[in-house]
C-alpha positions in Angstrom: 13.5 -27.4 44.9 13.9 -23.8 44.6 13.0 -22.3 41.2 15.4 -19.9 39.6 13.1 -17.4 40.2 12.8 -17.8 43.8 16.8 -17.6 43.8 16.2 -13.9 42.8 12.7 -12.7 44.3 10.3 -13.7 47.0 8.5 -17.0 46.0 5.1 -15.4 46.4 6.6 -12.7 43.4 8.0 -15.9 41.6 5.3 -18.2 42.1 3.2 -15.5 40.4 5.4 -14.9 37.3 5.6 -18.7 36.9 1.8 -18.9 36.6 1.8 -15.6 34.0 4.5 -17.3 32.2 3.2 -20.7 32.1 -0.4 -19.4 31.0 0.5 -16.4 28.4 2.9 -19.0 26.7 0.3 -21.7 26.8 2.8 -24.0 28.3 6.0 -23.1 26.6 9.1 -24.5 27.6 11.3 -22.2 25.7 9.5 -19.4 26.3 9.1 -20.0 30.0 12.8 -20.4 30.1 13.6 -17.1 28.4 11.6 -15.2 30.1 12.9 -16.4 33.8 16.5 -15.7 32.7 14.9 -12.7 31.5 13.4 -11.6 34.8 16.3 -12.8 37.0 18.7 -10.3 34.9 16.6 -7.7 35.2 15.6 -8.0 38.7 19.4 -8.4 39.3 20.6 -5.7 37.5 17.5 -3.3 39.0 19.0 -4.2 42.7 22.6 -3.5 41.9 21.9 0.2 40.6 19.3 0.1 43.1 22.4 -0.5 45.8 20.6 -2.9 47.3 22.2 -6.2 48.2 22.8 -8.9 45.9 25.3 -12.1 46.6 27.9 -12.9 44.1 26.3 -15.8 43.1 23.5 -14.2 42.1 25.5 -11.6 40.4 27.2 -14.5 38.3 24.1 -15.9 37.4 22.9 -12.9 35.9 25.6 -12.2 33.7 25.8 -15.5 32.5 21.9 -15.3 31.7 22.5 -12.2 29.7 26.0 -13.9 28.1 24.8 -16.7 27.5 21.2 -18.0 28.2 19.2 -15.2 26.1 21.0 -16.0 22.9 20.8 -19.1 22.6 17.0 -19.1 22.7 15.5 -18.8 18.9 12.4 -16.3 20.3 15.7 -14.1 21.2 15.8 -12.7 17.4 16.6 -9.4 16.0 12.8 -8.2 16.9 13.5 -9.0 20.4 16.8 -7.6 20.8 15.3 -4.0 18.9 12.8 -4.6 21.6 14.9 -4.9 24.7 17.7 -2.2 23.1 14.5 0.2 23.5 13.3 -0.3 26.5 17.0 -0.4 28.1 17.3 3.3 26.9 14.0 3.7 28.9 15.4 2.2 31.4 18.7 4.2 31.8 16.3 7.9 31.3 14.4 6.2 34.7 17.4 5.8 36.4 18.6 9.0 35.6 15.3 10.7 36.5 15.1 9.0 39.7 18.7 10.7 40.3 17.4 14.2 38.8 16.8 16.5 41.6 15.0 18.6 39.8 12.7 16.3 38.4 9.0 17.2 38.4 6.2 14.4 39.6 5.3 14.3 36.3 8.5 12.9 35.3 9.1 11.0 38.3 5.3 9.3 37.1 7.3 8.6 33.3 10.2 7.6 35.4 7.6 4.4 36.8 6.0 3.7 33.9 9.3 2.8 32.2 10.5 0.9 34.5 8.1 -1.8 33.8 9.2 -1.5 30.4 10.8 -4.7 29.9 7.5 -6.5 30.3 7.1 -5.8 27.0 9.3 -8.7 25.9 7.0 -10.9 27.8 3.8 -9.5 24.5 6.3 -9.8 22.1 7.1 -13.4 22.7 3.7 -14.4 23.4 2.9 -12.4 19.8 5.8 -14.7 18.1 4.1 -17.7 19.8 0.5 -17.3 19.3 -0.4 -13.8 17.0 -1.7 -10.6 17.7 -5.0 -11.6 18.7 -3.8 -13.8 21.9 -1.3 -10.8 22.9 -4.1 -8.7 22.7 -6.3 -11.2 24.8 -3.9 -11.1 27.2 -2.5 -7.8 28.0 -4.5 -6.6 30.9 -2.9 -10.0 32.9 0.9 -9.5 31.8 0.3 -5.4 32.8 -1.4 -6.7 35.9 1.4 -8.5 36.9 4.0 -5.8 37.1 5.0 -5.9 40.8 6.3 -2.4 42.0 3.6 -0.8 44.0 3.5 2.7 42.9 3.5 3.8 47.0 6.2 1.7 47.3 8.2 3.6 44.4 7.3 7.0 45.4 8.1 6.3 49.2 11.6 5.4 47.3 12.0 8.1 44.8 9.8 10.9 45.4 11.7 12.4 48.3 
């Protein structure tokens, strides 16, 4: 059966996050759940502006994930929403640098780093979970896990 993840990525990228999910949440259901819907919005809403494509379905399924499926989860508090309004600011300047013409390497670098941005929802639940002392056990494997190769960006944006 194909895992709502795989519906959205390549199951070698969604096998992976299941693992990171499974292991920084200690087995989690609720958080596991959260943060697929989570991903699959993102990574939905990163192809659309992206222009690449992406099936109504899929589409659908995204927009009822942010609708519906976020908010009902209790880890999906006002911390997590100041969180996510944060890095969708982030977000929106990396789009818009990515668009910039004029922009330097140096923001087109800023531009990257933001766009993993969202991954930090991922230590803030595992913080509500578990403390500050798990998060900051396991930081090196959630920023490890972020799966936009940097060549693969620049070939993209650094034209």
């Amino acid at each position: 059966m194909e895992s709502r993840l795989e519906a959205s990525m390549k199951p070698e990228f969604a096998e992976s996050f299941e693992h990171l999910f499974d292991f920084i949440y200690q087995g989690d259901a609720e958080a596991i759940r959260l943060s697929v819907e989570l991903l699959n919005v993102i990574h939905a809403w990163d192809d659309i502006v992206d222009g690449d494509s992406v099936s109504v379905d899929r589409i659908n399924a995204a927009f009822a994930g942010a609708m519906f499926e976020l908010s009902s989860s209790w880890l999906w508090d006002p911390g997590a929403i100041a969180v996510a309004r944060v890095q969708y600011a982030k977000w929106r300047a990396s789009n818009m640098i990515e668009q910039d013409e004029d922009a330097t390497p140096q923001n087109k670098a800023v531009a990257y780093v933001y766009r993993a941005g969202f991954f930090d929802l991922f230590y803030y639940f595992a913080y509500k979970l578990y403390g500050m002392e798990w998060v900051e056990s396991i930081s090196p494997i959630i920023a490890r896990c972020y799966g936009e190769p940097v060549d693969t960006y620049q070939l993209e944006f650094w034209r």
